[in-house]
C-alpha positions, 0 to 999 in steps of 0.5 A: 067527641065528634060535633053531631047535629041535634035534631030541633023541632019548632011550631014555625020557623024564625028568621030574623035579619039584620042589618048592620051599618059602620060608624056613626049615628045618626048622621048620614048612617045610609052613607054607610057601609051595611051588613046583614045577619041572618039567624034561622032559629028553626035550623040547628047546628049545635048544641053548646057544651062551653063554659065561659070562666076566668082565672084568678092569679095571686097578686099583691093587689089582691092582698087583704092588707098593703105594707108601706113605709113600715105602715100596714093598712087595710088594702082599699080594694079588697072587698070590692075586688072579690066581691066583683069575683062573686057577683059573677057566678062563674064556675071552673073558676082557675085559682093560680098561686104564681112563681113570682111569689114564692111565700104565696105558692109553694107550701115548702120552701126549703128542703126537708133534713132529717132531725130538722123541723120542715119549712111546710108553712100554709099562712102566706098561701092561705089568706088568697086561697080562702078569699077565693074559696069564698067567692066561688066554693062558697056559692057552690061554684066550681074550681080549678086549682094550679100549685103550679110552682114546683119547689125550687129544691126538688131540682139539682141547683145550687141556689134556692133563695127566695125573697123574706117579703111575701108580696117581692115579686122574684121572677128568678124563683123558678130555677134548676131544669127538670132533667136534673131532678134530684129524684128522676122517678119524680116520686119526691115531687109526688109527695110534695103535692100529695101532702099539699092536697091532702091538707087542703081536703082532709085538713091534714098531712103528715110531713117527710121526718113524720110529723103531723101537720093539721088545721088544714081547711077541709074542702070538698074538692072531689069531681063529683061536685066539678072540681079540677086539679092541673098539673103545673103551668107552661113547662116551667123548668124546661120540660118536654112532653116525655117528662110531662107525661111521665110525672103526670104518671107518677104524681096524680095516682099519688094524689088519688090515694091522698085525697081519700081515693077516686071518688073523694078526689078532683078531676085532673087536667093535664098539659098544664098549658105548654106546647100544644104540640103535647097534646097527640103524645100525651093523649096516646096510651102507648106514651104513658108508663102503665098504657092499661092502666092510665091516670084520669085525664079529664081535661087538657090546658091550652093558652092564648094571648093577642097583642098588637103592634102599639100600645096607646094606638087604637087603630092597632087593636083590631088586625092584632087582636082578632087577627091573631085570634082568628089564626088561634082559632084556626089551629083549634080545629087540628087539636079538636081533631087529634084529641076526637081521634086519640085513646081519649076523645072523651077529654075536655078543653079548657083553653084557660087563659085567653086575653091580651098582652100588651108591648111592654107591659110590665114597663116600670116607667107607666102611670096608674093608667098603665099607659092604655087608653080606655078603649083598650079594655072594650078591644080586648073585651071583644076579642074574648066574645069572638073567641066565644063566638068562634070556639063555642060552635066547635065544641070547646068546652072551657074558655076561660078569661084571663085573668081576674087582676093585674096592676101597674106599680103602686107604690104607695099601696107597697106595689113596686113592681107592675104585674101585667096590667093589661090582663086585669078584668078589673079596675086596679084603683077601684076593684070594679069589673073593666070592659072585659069583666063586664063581657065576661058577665055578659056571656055567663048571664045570657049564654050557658052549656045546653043552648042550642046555636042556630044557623047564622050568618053575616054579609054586608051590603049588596053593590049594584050587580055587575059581569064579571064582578069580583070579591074580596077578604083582607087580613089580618081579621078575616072573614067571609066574602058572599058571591050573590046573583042578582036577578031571581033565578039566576046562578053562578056560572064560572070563578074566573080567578080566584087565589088566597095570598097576596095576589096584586091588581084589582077586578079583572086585572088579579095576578098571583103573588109568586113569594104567597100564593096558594096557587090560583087553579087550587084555590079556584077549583075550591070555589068552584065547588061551593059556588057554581050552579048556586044563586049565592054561596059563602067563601071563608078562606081561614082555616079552609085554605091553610096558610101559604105564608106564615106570618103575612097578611093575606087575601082572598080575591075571587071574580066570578060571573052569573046568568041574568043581565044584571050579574051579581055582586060580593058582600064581606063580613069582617068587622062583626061577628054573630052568634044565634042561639035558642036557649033550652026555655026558648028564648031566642038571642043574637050575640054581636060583636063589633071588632073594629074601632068605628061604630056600626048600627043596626037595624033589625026585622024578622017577621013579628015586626010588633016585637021588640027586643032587650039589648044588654050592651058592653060598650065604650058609653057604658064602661071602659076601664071600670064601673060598678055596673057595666052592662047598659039595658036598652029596649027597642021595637025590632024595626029601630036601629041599633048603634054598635059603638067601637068594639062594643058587644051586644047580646039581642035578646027577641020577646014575642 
């Protein structure tokens, strides 16, 4: 679907502005450096379509019950943790029973014989699976469910063994590749998950010898009332779009027939979060076995994660996290445009895990704090804001927080193993939401599908005018550099350099780096073309000029001149990132987000300056790495500042 603008009619047109000064407050923040945001909510761009949501992967942390030294207990977090799920009210909620886990995500574990009782067993899957549903399809929120693990036995290899202990992580469970599949038309697999759905929707299956399994949960699992089934995860078992396409083929048709048919059965979503280099095949009909007759593809995957170069070093965070969701972003636009221009524009994205993974995460060797510094959380938490603020306005309909919990080892819990602490939302010693459940819990409460986004931008502090004068954007956490004439009146009349790579030197002196260059003229006349003539103009170099060295932090330079005697000047805008929307009642609000380690304040004016504004704050003072209440509730007349402390993320509702 291509992005459309919506008309929008108001009595009287509001800007707002703000000013935004970096690091510390109150001393000497006019020594700062300052950035100023300004949101017309009378001027319409979009208007939103975006989910935010989380998945949830079934771990041991959250177990009903820990065993330990031959002692069973009550697991101390359980109720906290799921609860922490429920409070959100997020819907399109992933539920992802995982491979590690053999007993807990695939229903038939051994290969059915003939004459043989079949291994199907639901007790160790079932438990994780109801705490979920509870939390979610219970309060009528909607679902994503992932059997993702295919079993071991459907492929030609000769070991299958698994752990007796349901809670042993066995990442060596997913074996055999699916070009030995015992049964290449992938029908034996079609059966395995049809019977899987239909017990979960009707309650019950009748097995491969014929016997009738029952006391099956029954859920309404069917698209009318938004729910999702997806298709595998990641390519598991070496597969190959070909393969993908071919078995999405064979199995959701099966699966359709199984729940009761169209209407009684989920939406599907496909890709399952492999390649994205997928996604122009599969979405092309000519690649499918019957290319008038193709199954539902409602939905496709896609995963990203961020990390960075230290773990416990906080100055770190900022250029990985933002600098890699910046390029991920970036390469969102090309899948946008291959899925608007393929045989089914109308299918959805659901970028279904987003989040970080630390180095070395799953280091036996870490505490209880996972070897991460508080800070971390709210980093991470930032980063997924961003990508909210930077996909929302595209149009991506799904972004989903990954995920509900990880923990370090915690081996008196009977957790000897860490899973991938650093994508927890929540406190794995407490089950309270950390910085990146509470900024999650910040954008489901105050930004929803429907709302309209409003034009807004960000630029810093204005410099004394100079001719020539000279701007710049630096990586990795790219931004906008703004060209401004200073005199009334006057406008840009010549880019003299301009280049986006790594070119050396300083104002007046820039040359072309020959091993990262786009090349000066191309990326002048770019400039040209946005800016002469103008009293200012606006230069993002990411995705517009592509990438002319993959891998290599870059920048823009540009130096350009203006009439008047006073010249002009170049404000950046790369450590906060605003989001303006007008929701369908009217309420105005601003999303910030800070994404650097130092503080930034705030000052806000628009023209009701007898108004105040509600701040809903995620930041360092309110919560790092857990809390039971992470959003910090400020009011304010628009004329105070605002303090943005280190990667904190802050929603500015307007009351009139």
């Amino acid at each position: 679907q291509t992005a459309k603008m919506f008309p929008h009619s108001v009595a009287t047109a509001v800007l707002v502005h703000l000013t935004i000064f970096a690091s510390g407050f109150p001393a000497h923040f006019s020594d700062f450096p300052k950035f100023d945001v300004a949101v017309d909510f009378s001027n319409v761009t979009f208007v939103s379509r975006t989910t935010t949501t989380l998945q949830v992967v079934t771990n041991p942390i959250l177990d009903r019950n820990f065993t330990y030294e031959g002692k069973t207990f009550a697991n101390p977090i359980h109720d906290a943790a799921w609860q922490s799920l429920a409070d959100l009210g997020a819907d399109l909620v992933r539920f992802v029973p995982w491979f590690p886990y053999p007993k807990k995500s695939v229903a038939e574990l051994d290969a059915p014989e003939v004459g043989v009782a079949t291994s199907w067993a639901f007790d160790n899957i079932m438990p994780q699976l109801e705490d979920f549903m509870k939390a979610v399809y219970e309060r009528n929120h909607s679902t994503v469910i992932n059997f993702s693990t295919q079993p071991c036995w459907l492929f030609n290899t000769p070991n299958c063994s698994y752990p007796a202990n349901p809670d042993e992580a066995f990442f060596e469970y997913v074996r055999g590749l699916r070009k030995d599949l015992r049964d290449p038309t992938a029908k034996n697999m079609s059966g395995y998950y049809s019977r899987l759905l239909a017990y979960l929707v009707k309650g019950e299956f009748t097995d491969e010898n014929g016997e009738l399994h029952t006391g099956g949960p029954k859920y309404n699992l069917s698209r009318h009332n938004g729910h999702v089934w997806e298709l595998f995860n990641e390519g598991e078992h070496v597969y190959n779009q070909e393969f993908y396409t071919h078995d999405f083929d064979v199995i959701v048709p099966d699966m359709i027939e199984a729940a009761g048919g169209y209407d009684n059965a989920p939406a599907f979503m496909g890709i399952g979060g492999a390649s994205p280099a997928w996604i122009p095949y599969f979405l092309n009909k000519s690649s499918h076995i019957s290319p008038t007759n193709t199954p539902p593809i409602d939905y496709v995957s896609v995963h990203f994660y961020a990390s960075c170069s230290n773990r416990t070093d906080p100055s770190t965070y900022a250029s990985g996290f933002f600098g890699g969701a910046e390029s991920f972003c970036a390469g969102m636009d090309t899948l946008i445009a291959q899925r608007d221009a393929s045989d089914f524009p109308d299918t959805k994205y659901d970028l279904d895990e987003l989040g970080v993974i630390m180095p070395n995460d799953n280091d036996p060797s870490f505490g209880i704090d996972a070897n991460l510094p508080d800070i971390y959380w709210n980093a991470a938490g930032a980063m997924y804001a961003y990508l909210f603020a930077t996909l929302a306005p595209k149009g991506v309909e799904v972004l989903g927080h990954s995920q509900l919990a990880g923990s370090p080892k915690i081996p008196e819990w009977g957790i000897p193993y860490p899973q991938y602490p650093s994508v927890s939302l929540l406190d794995w010693r407490t089950g309270h939401g950390n910085a990146r459940y509470w900024v999650l819990k910040l954008l489901i409460d105050h930004f929803h599908s429907g709302d309209s986004f409003v034009s807004t931008s960000v630029t810093g502090s204005r410099a004394p005018g100079t001719n020539p004068f000279c701007g710049e954007v630096d990586g990795p956490a790219y931004g906008q550099v703004t060209l401004s004439c200073v005199d009334p009146g006057s406008v840009i009349t010549s880019v003299e350099f301009a280049d986006w790579g790594t070119p050396t030197g300083t104002c007046q002196h820039y040359a072309p780096d020959p091993q990262c260059s786009k090349g000066p003229a191309d990326v002048a006349a770019w400039a040209k073309t946005q800016c002469v003539g103008k009293q200012d103009c606006t230069l993002e170099p990411v995705p517009a000029l592509g990438d002319p060295c993959v891998g290599v932090v870059k920048r823009l330079v540009v130096q350009a001149e203006c009439t008047g005697p006073h010249g002009g000047s170049a404000t950046t805008s790369v450590k906060l990132t605003a989001l303006g929307a007008r929701s369908s009642s009217g309420e105005d609000k601003v999303l910030l987000i800070n994404k650097d380690n130092d503080s930034v304040q705030a000052a806000l004016s628009f023209k009701n300056q007898e108004a105040t504004v509600d701040l809903y704050i995620v930041d360092p003072d309110s919560v790092g790495r857990g809390s039971p209440q992470g959003i910090r509730r400020e009011s304010q007349s628009v004329t105070a500042p605002i303090v943005l402390k280190p990667f904190a993320v802050v929603v500015a509702v307007v009351q009139p």
